[in-house]
Every structure is written in structure tokens, then in C-alpha cells.
Residue frames as qw, qx, qy, qz and C-alpha x, y, z in Angstrom:
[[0.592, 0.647, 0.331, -0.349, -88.02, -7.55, 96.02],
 [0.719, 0.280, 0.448, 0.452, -87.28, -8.42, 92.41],
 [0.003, 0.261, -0.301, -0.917, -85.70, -5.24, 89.98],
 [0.504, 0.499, 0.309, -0.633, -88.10, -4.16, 87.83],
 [0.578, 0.540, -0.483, -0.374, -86.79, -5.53, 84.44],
 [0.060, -0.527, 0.846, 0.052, -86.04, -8.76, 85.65],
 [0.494, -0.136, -0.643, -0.569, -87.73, -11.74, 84.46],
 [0.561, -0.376, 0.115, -0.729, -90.79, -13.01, 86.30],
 [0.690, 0.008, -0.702, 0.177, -89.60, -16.83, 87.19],
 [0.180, 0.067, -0.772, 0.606, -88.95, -15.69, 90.50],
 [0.329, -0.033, 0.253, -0.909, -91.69, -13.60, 91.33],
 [0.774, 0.006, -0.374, -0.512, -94.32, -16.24, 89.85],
 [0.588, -0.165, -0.782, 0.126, -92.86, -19.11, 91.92],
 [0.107, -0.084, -0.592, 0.795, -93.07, -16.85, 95.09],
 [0.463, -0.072, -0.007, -0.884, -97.03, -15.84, 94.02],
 [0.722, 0.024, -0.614, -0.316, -97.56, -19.34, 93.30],
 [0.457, -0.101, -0.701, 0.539, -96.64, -19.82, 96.97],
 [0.244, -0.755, -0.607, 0.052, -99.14, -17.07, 97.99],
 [0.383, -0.324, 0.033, 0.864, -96.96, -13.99, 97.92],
 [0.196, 0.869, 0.451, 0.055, -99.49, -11.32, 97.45],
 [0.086, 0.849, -0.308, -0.421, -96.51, -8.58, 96.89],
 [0.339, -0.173, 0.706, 0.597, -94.76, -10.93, 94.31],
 [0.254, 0.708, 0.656, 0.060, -98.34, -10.68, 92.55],
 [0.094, 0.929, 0.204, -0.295, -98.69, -7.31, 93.20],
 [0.152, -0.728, 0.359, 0.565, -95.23, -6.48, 91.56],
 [0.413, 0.263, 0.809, 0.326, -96.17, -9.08, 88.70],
 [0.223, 0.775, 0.562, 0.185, -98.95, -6.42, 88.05],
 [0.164, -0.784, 0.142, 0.582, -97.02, -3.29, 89.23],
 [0.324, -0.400, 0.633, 0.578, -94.30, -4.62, 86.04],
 [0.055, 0.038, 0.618, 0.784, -96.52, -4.98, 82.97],
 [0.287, 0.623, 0.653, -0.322, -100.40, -3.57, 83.80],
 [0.095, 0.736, -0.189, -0.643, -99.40, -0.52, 81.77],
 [0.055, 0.271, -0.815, -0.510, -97.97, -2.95, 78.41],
 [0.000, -0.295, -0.946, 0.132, -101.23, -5.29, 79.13],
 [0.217, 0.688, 0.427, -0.545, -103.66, -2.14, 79.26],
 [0.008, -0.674, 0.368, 0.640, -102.15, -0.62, 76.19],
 [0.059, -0.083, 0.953, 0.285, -102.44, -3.50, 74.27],
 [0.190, 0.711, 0.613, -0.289, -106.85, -3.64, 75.32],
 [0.277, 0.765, 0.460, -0.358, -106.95, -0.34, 73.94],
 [0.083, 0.296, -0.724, -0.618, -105.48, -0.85, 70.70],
 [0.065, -0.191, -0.957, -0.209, -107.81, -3.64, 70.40],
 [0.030, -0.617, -0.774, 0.138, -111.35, -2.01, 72.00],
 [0.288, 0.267, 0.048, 0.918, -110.42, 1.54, 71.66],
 [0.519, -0.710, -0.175, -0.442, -112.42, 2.52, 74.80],
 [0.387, 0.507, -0.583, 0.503, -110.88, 3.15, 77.57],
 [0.587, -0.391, 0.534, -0.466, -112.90, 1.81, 80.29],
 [0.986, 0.090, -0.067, -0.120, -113.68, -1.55, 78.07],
 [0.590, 0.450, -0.581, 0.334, -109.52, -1.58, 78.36],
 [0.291, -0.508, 0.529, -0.614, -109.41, -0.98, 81.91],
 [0.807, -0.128, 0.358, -0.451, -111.99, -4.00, 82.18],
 [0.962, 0.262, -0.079, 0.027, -110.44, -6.56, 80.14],
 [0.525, 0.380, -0.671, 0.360, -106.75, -6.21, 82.05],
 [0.492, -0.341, 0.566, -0.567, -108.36, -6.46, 84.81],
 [0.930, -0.030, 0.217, -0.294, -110.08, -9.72, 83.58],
 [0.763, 0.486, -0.407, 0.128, -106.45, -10.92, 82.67],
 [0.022, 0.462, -0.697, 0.548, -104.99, -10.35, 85.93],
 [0.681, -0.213, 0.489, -0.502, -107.99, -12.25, 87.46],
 [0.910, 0.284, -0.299, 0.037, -107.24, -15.33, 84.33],
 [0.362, 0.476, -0.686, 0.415, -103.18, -14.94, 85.79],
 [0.400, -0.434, 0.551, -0.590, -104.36, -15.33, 89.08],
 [0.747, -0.084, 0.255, -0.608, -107.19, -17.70, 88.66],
 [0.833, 0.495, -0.245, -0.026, -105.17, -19.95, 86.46],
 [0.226, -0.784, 0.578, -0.010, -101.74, -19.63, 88.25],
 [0.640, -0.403, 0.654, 0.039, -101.06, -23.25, 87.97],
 [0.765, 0.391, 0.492, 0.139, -101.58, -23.78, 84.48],
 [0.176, 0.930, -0.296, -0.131, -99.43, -20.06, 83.30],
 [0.933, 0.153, 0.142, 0.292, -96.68, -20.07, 82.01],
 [0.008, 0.911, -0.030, -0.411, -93.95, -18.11, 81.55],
 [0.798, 0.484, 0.085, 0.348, -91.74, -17.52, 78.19],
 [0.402, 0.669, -0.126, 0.612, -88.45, -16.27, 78.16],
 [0.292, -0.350, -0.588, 0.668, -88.77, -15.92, 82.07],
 [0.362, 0.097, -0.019, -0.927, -91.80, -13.23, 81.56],
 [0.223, 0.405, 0.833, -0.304, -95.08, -14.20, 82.47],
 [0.167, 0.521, -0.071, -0.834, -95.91, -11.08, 79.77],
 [0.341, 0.110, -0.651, -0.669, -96.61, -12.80, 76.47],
 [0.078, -0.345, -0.907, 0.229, -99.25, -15.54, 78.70],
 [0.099, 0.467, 0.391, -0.787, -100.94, -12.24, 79.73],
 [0.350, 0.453, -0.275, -0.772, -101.42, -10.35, 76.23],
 [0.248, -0.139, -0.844, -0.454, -102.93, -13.48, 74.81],
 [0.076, -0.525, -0.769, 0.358, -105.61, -13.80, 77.89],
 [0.084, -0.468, -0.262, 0.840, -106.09, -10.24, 76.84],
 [0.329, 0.206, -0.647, -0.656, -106.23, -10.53, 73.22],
 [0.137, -0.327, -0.933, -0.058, -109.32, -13.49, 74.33],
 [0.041, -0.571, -0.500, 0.650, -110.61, -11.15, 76.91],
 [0.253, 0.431, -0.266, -0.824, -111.09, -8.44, 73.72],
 [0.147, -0.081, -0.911, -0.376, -112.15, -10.91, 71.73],
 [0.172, -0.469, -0.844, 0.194, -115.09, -12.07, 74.26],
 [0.127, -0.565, -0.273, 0.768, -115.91, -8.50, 74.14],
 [0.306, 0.302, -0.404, -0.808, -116.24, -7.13, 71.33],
 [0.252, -0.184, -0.917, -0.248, -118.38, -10.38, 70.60],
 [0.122, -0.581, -0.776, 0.216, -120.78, -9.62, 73.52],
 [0.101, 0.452, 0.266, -0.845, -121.17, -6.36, 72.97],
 [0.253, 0.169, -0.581, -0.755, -122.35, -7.23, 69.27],
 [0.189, -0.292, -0.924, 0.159, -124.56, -9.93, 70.90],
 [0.026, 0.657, 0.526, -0.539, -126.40, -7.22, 73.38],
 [0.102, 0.249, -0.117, -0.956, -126.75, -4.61, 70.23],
 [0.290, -0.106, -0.746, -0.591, -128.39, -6.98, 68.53],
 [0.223, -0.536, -0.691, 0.431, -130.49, -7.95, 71.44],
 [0.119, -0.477, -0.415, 0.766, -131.23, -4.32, 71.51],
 [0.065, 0.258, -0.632, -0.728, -132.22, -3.84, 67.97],
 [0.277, -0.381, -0.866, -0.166, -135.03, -6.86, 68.12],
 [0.007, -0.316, -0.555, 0.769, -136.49, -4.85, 71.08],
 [0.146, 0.725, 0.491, 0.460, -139.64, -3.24, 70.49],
 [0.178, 0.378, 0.036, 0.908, -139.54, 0.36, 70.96],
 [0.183, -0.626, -0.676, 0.344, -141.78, 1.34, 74.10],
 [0.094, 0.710, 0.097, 0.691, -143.35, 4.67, 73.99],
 [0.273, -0.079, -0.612, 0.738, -142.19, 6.33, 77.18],
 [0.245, -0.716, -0.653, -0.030, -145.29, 7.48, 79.62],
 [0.049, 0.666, -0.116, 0.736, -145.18, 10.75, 80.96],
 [0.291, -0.163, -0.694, 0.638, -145.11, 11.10, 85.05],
 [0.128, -0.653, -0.745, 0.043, -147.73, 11.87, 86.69],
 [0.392, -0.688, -0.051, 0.609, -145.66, 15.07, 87.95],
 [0.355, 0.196, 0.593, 0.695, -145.41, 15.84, 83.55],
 [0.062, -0.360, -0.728, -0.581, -148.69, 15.75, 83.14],
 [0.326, -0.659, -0.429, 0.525, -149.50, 17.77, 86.34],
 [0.383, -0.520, 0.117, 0.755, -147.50, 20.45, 84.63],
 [0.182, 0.017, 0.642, 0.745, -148.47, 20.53, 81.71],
 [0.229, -0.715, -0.643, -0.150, -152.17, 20.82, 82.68],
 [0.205, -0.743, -0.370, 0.519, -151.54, 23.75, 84.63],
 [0.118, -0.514, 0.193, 0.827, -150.54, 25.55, 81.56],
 [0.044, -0.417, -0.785, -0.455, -153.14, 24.53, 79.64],
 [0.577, -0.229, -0.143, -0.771, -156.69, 25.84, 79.57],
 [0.414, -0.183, 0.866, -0.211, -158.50, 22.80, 81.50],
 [0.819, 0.399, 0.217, -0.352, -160.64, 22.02, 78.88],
 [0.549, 0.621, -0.557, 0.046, -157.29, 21.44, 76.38],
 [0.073, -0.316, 0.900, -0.291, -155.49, 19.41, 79.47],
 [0.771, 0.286, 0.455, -0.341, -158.93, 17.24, 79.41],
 [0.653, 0.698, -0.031, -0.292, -158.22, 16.67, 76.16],
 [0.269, 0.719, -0.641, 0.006, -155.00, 15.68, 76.18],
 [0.515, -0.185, 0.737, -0.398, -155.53, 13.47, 78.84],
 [0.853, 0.248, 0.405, -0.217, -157.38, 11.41, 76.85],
 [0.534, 0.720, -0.442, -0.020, -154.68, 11.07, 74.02],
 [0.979, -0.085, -0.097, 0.159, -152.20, 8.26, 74.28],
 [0.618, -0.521, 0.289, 0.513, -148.57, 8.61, 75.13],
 [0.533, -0.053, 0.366, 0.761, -147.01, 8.65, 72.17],
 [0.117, 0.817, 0.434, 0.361, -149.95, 11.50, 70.68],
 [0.381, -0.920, -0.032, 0.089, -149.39, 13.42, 73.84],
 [0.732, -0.201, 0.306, 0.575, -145.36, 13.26, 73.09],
 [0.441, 0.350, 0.474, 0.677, -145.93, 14.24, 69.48],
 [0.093, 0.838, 0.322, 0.431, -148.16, 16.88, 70.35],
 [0.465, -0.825, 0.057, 0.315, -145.97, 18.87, 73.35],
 [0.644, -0.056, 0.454, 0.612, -143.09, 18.45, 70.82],
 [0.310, 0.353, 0.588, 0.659, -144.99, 20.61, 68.36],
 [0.230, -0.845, -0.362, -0.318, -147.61, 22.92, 69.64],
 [0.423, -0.905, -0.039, 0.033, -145.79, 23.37, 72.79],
 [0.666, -0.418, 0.254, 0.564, -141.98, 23.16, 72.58],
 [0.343, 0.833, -0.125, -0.415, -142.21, 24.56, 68.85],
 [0.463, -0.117, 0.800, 0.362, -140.63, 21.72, 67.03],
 [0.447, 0.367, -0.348, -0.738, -141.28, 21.72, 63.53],
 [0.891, -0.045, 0.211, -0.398, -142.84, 18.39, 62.56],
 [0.717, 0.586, -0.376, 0.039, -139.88, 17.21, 60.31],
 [0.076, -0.596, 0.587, -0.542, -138.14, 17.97, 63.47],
 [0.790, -0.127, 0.533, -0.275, -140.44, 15.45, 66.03],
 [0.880, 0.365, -0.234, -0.194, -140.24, 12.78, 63.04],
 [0.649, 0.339, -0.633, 0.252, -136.38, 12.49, 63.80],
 [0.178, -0.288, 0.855, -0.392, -136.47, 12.66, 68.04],
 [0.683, -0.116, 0.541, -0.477, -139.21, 10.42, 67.98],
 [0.543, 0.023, 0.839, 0.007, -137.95, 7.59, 65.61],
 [0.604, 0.521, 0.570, -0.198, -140.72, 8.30, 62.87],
 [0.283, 0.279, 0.540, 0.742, -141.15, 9.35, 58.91],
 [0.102, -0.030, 0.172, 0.979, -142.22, 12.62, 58.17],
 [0.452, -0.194, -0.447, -0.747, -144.79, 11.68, 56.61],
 [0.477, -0.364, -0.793, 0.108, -146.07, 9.24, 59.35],
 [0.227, -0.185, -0.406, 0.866, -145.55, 12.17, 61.55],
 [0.151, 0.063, -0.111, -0.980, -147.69, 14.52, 59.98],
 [0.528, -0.160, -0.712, -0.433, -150.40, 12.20, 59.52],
 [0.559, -0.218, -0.584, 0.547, -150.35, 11.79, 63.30],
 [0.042, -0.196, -0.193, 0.961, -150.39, 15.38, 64.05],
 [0.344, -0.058, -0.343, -0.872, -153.38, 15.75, 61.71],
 [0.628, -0.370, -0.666, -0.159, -155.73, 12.98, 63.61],
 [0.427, -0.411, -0.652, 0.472, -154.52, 14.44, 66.66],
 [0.235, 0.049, -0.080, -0.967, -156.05, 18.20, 65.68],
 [0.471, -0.210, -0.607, -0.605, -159.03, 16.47, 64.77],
 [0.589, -0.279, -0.708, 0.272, -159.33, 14.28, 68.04],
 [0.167, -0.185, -0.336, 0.908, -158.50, 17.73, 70.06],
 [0.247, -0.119, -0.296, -0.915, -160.94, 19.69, 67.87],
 [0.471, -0.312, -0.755, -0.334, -163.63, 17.40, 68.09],
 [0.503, -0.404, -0.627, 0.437, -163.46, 17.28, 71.99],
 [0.088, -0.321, -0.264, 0.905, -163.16, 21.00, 72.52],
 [0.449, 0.165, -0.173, -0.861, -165.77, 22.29, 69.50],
 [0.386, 0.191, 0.899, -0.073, -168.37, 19.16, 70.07],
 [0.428, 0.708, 0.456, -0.328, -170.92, 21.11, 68.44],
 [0.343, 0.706, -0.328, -0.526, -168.93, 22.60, 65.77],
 [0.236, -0.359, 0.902, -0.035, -167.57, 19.03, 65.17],
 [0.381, 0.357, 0.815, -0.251, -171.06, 17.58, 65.21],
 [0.479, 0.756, 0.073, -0.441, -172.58, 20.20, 62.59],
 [0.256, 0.609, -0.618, -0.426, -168.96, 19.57, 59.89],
 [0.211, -0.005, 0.978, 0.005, -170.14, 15.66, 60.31],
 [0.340, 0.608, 0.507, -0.508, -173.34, 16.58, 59.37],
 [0.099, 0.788, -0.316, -0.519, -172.35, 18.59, 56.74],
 [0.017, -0.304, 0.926, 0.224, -169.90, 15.97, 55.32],
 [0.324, 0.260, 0.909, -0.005, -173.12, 12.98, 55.47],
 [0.514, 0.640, 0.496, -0.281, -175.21, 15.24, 53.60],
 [0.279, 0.548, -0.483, -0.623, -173.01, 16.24, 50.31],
 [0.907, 0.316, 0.126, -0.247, -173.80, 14.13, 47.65],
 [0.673, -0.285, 0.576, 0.365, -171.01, 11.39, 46.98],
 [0.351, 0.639, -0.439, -0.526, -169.64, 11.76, 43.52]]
């Protein structure tokens, strides 16, 4: 087996012949200069991990078209690597954006949520809720029941303040209505008979 500082002519004609320890000592002798190099450039240390790996599989997959400089297959590598970062850092700006256009889904509650949450309810208030939409039923467990302040829900759930509160106030009304029908039914009443300015 080759020294460890010595240049990689030999070892590369003997991989290039199918020697899967001349390989292996190709990668034993500069993964470490080749990894180091990734995470200067991605500063994440699994995206480094994955991009010398996808240089050792270019050295490999390429073998007949490397090269080596100076007898060191090393400067061949740290460009495939410096591409391999490249091609990264490009798709990941690709999939943010991708992920950005998305629309926002409002997440549904499990059946096994909203099981719970009804059992600590009155059942006439879990009726009620029930009929609220996801993202109402969100806002309102966030507030009434966890004790979130509305300013608070506004920022985990994405929204403006003011959008928030506005929200919170249709969904008192919606609740109200459903639990006080009759008291509901009398302040409509009430409301159709003032006289309109």
C-alpha cells in the first residue's frame, strides 16, 4: 500500500484497474481536505458531508476522464466539490422558493384533538365549536383555552393583529349566537328596530 503523502498516480492507475483498497485509500488520503473545503462553502455540516460524498461518487463515476495534477488526484476533487456546492446552494434556493409560492394550508385537527377537547368543554360549547372551521377552532383554543394573548396567536398563526382580532370577534359572535339563540334572536331584533340615522 501507497505512504500516505505520496502522490496519487499510483493508486489511481491501480483503482482504475478496479482496486477497491487503492480507492479506498484515495478517500482514506484527502476526505478530511475535501470535507473541509464543503463546509467553508455550505456551512452545514451534513450539506458538507453530502456534497464529498457526491465528489467521491463524480471521482469514481468519472474515473476515466480525472485527472490528476502534480500526481494528486486532490485539486480534480475540490473543484467537483466546489460544483457539487454550487448545485446546492442553487437547489436549495430553488425549493425555498418553491416553498414560498405554496399556499399556506390550515392544519385540521385529529379526530383524537377534537375528542379532547370536547371532553373539556361543556357539550353545548364543543357543539359549537364543531361547527367552526379549522383555522377559527385554532384561533380560538389558542386564546380562550391555552391563554394566548391575541397579539400573541397573530404571530404563531402567520396573521396581523388586527386580522386576528377581527377573527376572534366573529368567532364570539358565531359561539354566542349558537349557545344564547334566544338572547341572540331578541339583540337582532333589537338592532332591526332602532331607527337608522
Amino acid at each position: 500500500m501507497e505512504a500516505r503523502g505520496a502522490p496519487d498516480d499510483a493508486l489511481w492507475r491501480r483503482a482504475l484497474e478496479g482496486d477497491g483498497d487503492a480507492f479506498g485509500a484515495i478517500f482514506d488520503a484527502h476526505r478530511d481536505r475535501v470535507f473541509a473545503h464543503c463546509l467553508r462553502a455550505l456551512q452545514s455540516f451534513h450539506d458538507a458531508e453530502d456534497a464529498t460524498a457526491v465528489a467521491f461518487l463524480e471521482l469514481w463515476r468519472k474515473r476515466a476522464d480525472a485527472r490528476t495534477v502534480d500526481g494528486s488526484i486532490l485539486p480534480w476533487l475540490l473543484v467537483t466539490a466546489t460544483n457539487t456546492c454550487r448545485n446546492l446552494h442553487r437547489s436549495r434556493r430553488r425549493y425555498q422558493r418553491v416553498l414560498q409560492r405554496l399556499p399556506r394550508s390550515e392544519t385540521v385537527p385529529s379526530a383524537e384533538d377534537r375528542a379532547e377537547l370536547a371532553s373539556e368543554l361543556s357539550p353545548e360549547l364543543a357543539i359549537a365549536l364543531e361547527r367552526l372551521g379549522a383555522a377559527d377552532a385554532r384561533l380560538f383554543a389558542l386564546v380562550a383555552l391555552e391563554g394566548y394573548s391575541p397579539a400573541e396567536a397573530a404571530v404563531v398563526l402567520g396573521r396581523s393583529s388586527g386580522a386576528v382580532r377581527t377573527r376572534l370577534h366573529r368567532i364570539r359572535t358565531r359561539l354566542r349566537a349558537h349557545l344564547e339563540p334566544e338572547a341572540a334572536g331578541s339583540r337582532a331584533e333589537e338592532a332591526a328596530c332602532e331607527p337608522t340615522p
